[in-house]
C-alpha positions in Angstrom: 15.8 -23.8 121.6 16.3 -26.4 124.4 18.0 -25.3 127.2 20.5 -28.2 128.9 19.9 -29.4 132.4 23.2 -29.2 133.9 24.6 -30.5 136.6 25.9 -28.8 139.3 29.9 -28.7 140.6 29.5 -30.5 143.7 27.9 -33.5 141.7 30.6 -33.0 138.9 32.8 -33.4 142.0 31.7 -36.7 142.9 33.9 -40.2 141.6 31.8 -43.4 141.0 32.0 -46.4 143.7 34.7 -48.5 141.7 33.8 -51.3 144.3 29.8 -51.0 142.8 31.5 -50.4 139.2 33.8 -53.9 139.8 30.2 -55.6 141.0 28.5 -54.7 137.9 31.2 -56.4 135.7 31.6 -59.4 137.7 27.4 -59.3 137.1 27.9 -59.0 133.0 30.4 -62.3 133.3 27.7 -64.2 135.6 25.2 -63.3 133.1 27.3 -64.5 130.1 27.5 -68.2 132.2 31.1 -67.7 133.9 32.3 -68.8 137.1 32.9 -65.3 139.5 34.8 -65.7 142.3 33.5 -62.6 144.2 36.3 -61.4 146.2 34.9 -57.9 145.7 31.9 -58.2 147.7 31.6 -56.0 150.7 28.9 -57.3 152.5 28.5 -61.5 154.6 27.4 -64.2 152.5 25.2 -64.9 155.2 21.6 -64.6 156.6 20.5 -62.7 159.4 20.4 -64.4 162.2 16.9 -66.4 162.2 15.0 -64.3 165.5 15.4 -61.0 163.4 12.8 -62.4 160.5 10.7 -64.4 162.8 10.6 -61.1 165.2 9.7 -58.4 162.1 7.3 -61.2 160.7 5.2 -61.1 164.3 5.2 -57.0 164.5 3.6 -57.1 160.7 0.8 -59.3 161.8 -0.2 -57.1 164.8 1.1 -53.6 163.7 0.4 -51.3 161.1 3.3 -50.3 159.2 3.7 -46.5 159.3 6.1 -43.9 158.9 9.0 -44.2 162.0 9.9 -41.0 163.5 12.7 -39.3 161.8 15.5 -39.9 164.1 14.3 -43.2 165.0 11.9 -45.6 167.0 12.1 -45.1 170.5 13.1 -48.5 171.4 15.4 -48.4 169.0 17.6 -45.4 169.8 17.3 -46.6 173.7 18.7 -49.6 172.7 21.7 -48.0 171.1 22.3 -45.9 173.9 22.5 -48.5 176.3 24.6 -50.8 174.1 26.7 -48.0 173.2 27.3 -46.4 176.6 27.8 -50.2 178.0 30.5 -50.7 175.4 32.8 -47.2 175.8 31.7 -46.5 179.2 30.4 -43.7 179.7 26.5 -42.6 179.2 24.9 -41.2 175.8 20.8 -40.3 176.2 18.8 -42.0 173.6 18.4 -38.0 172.2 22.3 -38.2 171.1 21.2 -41.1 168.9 20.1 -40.5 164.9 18.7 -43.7 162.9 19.5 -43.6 159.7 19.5 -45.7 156.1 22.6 -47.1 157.0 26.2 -46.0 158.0 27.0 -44.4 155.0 23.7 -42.3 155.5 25.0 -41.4 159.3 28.4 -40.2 157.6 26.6 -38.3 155.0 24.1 -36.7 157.3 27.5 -35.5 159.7 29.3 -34.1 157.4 26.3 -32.2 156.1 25.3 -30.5 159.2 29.0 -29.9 160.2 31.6 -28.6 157.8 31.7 -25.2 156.5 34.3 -24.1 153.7 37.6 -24.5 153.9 37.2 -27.2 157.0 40.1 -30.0 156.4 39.0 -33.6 157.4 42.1 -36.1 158.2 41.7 -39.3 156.4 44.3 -42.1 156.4 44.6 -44.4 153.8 43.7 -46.7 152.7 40.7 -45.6 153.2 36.9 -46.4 152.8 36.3 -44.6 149.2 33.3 -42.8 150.1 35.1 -40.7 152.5 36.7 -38.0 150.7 33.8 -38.1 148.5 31.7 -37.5 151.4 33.4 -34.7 152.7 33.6 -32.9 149.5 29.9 -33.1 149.0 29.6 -31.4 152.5 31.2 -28.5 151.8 34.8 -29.6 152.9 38.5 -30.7 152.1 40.1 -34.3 153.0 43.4 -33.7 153.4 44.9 -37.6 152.4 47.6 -39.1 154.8 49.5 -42.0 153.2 50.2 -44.9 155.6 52.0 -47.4 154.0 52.1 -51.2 154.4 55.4 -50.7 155.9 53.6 -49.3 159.0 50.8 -51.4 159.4 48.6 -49.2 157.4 48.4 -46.9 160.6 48.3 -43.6 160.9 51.5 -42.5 163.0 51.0 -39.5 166.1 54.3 -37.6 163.8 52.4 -37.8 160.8 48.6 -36.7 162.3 51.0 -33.7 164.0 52.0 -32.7 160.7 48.5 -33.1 159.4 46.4 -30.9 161.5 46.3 -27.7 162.2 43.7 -24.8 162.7 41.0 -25.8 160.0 41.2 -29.2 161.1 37.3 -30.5 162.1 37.8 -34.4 161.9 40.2 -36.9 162.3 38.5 -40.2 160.6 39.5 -43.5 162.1 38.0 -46.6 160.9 38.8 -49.5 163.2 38.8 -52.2 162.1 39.0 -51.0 158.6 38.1 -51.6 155.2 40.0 -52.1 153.1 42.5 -53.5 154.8 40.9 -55.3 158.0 43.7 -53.6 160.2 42.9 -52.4 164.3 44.2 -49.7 166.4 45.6 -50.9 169.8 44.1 -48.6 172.9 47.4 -47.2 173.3 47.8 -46.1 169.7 44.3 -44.7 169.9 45.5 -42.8 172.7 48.4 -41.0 170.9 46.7 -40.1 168.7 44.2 -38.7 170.9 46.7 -36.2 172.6 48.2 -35.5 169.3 45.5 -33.5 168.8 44.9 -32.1 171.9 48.1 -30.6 171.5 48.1 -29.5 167.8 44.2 -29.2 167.1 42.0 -28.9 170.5 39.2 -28.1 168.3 39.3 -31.1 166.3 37.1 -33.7 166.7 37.7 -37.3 166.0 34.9 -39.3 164.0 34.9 -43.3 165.1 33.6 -45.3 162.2 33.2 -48.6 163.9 31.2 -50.9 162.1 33.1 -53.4 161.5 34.0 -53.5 165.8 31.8 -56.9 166.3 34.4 -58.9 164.0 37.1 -58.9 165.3 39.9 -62.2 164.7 42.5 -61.2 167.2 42.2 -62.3 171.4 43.2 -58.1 172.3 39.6 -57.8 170.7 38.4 -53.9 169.7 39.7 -50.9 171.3 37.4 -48.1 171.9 38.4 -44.7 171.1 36.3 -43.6 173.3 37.5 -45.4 176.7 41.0 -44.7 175.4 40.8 -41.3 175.3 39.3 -40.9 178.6 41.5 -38.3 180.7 42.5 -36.2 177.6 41.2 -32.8 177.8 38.6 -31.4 175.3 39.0 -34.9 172.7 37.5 -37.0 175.8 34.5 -35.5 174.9 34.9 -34.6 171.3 34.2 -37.7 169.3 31.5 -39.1 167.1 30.4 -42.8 166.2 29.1 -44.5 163.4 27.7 -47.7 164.0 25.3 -50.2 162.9 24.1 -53.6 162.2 24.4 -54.4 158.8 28.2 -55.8 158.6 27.7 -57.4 162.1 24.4 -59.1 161.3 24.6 -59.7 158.0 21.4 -56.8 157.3 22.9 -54.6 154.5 20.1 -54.9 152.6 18.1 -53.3 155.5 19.8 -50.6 155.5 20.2 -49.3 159.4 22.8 -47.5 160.6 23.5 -45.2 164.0 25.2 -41.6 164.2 25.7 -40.8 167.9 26.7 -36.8 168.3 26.4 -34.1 170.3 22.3 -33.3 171.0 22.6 -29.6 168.6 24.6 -31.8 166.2 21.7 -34.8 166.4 19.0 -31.9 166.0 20.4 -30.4 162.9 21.1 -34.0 161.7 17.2 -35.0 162.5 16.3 -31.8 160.2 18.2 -32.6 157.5 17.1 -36.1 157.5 13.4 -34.8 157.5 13.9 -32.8 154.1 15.2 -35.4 152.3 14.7 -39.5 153.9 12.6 -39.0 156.7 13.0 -41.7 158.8 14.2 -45.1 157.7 11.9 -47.7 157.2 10.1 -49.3 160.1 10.4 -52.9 159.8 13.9 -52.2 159.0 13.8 -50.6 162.5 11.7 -53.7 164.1 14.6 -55.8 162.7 17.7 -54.0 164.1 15.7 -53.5 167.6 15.8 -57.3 167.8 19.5 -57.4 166.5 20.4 -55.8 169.2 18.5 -56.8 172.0 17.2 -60.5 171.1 20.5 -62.7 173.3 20.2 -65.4 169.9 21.0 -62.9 167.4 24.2 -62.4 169.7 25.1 -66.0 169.4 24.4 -65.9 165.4 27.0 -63.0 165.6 29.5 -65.2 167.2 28.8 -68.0 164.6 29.4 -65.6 161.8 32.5 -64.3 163.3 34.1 -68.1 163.7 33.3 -68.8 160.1 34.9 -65.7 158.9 37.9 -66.8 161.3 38.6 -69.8 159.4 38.3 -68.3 155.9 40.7 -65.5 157.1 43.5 -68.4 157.8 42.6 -69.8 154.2 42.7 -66.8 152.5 46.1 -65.3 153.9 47.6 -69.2 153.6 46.6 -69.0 149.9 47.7 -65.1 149.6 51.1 -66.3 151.0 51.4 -69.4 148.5 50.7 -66.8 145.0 53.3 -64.4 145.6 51.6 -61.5 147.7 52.7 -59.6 150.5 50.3 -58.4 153.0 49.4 -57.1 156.7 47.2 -59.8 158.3 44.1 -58.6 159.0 42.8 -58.0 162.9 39.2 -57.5 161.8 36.6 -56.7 159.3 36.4 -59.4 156.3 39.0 -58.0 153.8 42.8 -58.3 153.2 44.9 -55.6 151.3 47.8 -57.6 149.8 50.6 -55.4 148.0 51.4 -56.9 144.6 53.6 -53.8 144.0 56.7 -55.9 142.6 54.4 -57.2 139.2 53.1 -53.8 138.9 54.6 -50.6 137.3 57.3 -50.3 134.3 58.8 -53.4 133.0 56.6 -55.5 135.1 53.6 -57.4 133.2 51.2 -55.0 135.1 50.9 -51.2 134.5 48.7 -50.5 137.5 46.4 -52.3 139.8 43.5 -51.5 137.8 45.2 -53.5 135.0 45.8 -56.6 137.5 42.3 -56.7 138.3 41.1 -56.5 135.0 43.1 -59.6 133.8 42.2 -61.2 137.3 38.2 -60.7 136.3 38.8 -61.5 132.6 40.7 -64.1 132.3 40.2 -66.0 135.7 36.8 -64.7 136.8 38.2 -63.0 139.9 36.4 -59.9 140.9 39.1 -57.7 143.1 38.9 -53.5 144.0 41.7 -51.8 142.6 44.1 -50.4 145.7 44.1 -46.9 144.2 40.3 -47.0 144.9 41.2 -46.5 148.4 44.4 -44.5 148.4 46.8 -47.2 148.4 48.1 -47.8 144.2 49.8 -51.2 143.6 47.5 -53.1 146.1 44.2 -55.0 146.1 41.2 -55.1 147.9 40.2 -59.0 148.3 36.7 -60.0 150.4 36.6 -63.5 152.4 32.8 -63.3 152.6 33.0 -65.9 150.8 32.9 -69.9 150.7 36.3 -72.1 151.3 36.5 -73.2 148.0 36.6 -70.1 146.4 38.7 -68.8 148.5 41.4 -71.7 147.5 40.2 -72.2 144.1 40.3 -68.3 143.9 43.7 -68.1 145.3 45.1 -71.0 143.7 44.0 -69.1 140.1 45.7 -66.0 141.3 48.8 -67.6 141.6 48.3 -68.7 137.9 48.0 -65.6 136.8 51.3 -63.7 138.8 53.5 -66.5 137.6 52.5 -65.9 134.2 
């Protein structure tokens, strides 16, 4: 008799990516010789910028490629540390600092090593939709705060006052955020800061900011860090998740930064041991000159004046189909609300039914809102060319007007 493999709870736990589930599809259509707009995509249409290959092509002609240390090349997490305690002034050693296979490793890794049964993590939506799935593999609960379009998509101080409490260990704030490209002001940071010094001293707040180098708006990013200086206990009780691969365009290289405390960064370092060891070394080479290499900062600029442009296009054509929306601050997504064609007696039963027409009949490749908390909305991507973006917009407006 053959006994089953089975899988375990926590894995039975875990929902698919429906933005990598909305990618396959939009693959099948390209495959069968249709036209995809990919408005799905969550990564820049562009390369690096040009030192970062020419840098990691020099190291592989004079240096052996071995194993990196598991929390990261030394010049590396220096460089981190410096750019990091430049940017929220204040001073984090290069020993705070965990390298990992991208952000979504550094979150994983954190919520590993941190949360014990029964610990609630505060997530606003919409949110990223690895989060809760992230914290449930780790052992602990999300507890879901809605924040409507009506209030920017911002978590309000009331609402995180009503949300934590005694088993609260995270606050999650992703600024600018995906999906919906929106930005905390310092001041809003700040309340929300002594919030939970009030309610949850023991709280800590967890600063995903990798989208903070693209940024459309002239108030440019807030840091939670420099806005909660002054508050007792949460001044000194937050995390960041950081990284290169939205700013540089170097997903596929797959480098991301956890900054912690150094007991937290130790039990991160062991659990990355076990299971990646460190990521991979040219990967490393390449990030170091990201960072550090003054015409990979320019590239960033150019990136980020491109994406500027196809933001104005994309709201503009948004605007002109029927959609309501919160213009985006940052990031490279808009989160438009097509609630009124969705729902009983509208041609629409839900958002996953709008993107499947959108994908099927039109060739437009959208994430369903509910993927991120937020029903009756879509996740659109302007990491993409001009024309799509009006040809794209232009066919969406097709299909709402019936």
């Amino acid at each position: 008799m053959t006994h089953p493999l089975t899988v375990n709870a926590r894995a039975r736990a875990i929902k698919p990516s429906a933005t990598l589930s909305i990618s396959a599809r939009a693959g099948e259509l390209r495959a069968e010789g249709r036209k995809v707009f990919n408005f799905s995509a969550g990564q820049p249409d562009f390369a690096p910028p040009a030192a970062i290959a020419k840098a990691v092509t020099e190291r592989f002609a004079d240096a052996p490629v071995g194993y990196a240390p598991v929390p990261g090349i030394p010049g590396l997490r220096e460089a981190v540390a410096r750019e990091l305690s430049e940017y929220h002034g204040t001073s984090y050693d290069k020993a705070q600092v965990i390298v990992s296979c991208g952000a979504k490793h550094s979150l994983a890794n954190l919520f590993l090593v941190t949360l014990e049964a029964g610990d609630e993590v505060v997530i606003p939506t919409p949110y990223w939709v690895s989060y809760p799935e992230m914290v449930g593999l780790g052992g602990g609960t999300p507890k879901i705060v809605s924040c409507p379009r009506s209030q920017g998509f911002k978590l309000l101080p009331e609402q995180l006052a009503e949300a934590v409490g005694p088993k609260t260990k995270f606050l999650v704030l992703n600024s600018p955020s995906n999906p919906a490209g929106v930005m905390y002001s310092e001041a809003e940071l700040r309340a929300l800061g002594q919030v939970l010094a009030e309610r949850a001293p023991q709280a800590w707040i967890l600063a995903d900011d990798i989208y903070r180098k693209l940024v459309y708006v002239d108030s440019g990013h807030a840091s939670v860090v420099r806005a909660c200086k002054g508050i007792p206990n949460i001044e000194d009780q937050i995390v960041l998740v950081d990284g290169v691969s939205k700013s540089h365009a170097m997903t596929g290289w797959r480098i991301g930064f956890l900054i912690a405390p150094l007991p937290v960064a130790k039990a991160v370092t062991a659990v990355q041991g076990q299971s990646t060891s460190g990521a991979s070394t040219p990967a490393q080479w390449a990030a170091l000159t990201a960072l550090t290499e003054p015409s990979s900062v320019a590239a960033v600029a150019d990136m980020r004046e491109i994406f500027r442009e196809r933001r104005a296009a994309m709201i503009e054509g948004l605007r002109a189909a029927g959609a309501e929306l919160v213009e985006p601050e940052g990031a490279f997504y808009v989160f438009p609300d097509f609630s009124k064609f969705i729902g009983e007696g509208e041609r629409f039963a839900d958002d996953f039914e709008l993107a499947r027409v959108l994908l099927d009949d039109k060739g437009l490749a959208t994430v369903p809102g509910t993927a991120f908390g937020a029903p009756g909305h879509l996740r659109l991507s302007f990491a993409c060319s001009l024309e799509d973006i009006r040809e794209g917009t232009r066919l969406l407006g097709e299909v709402l007007a019936g």
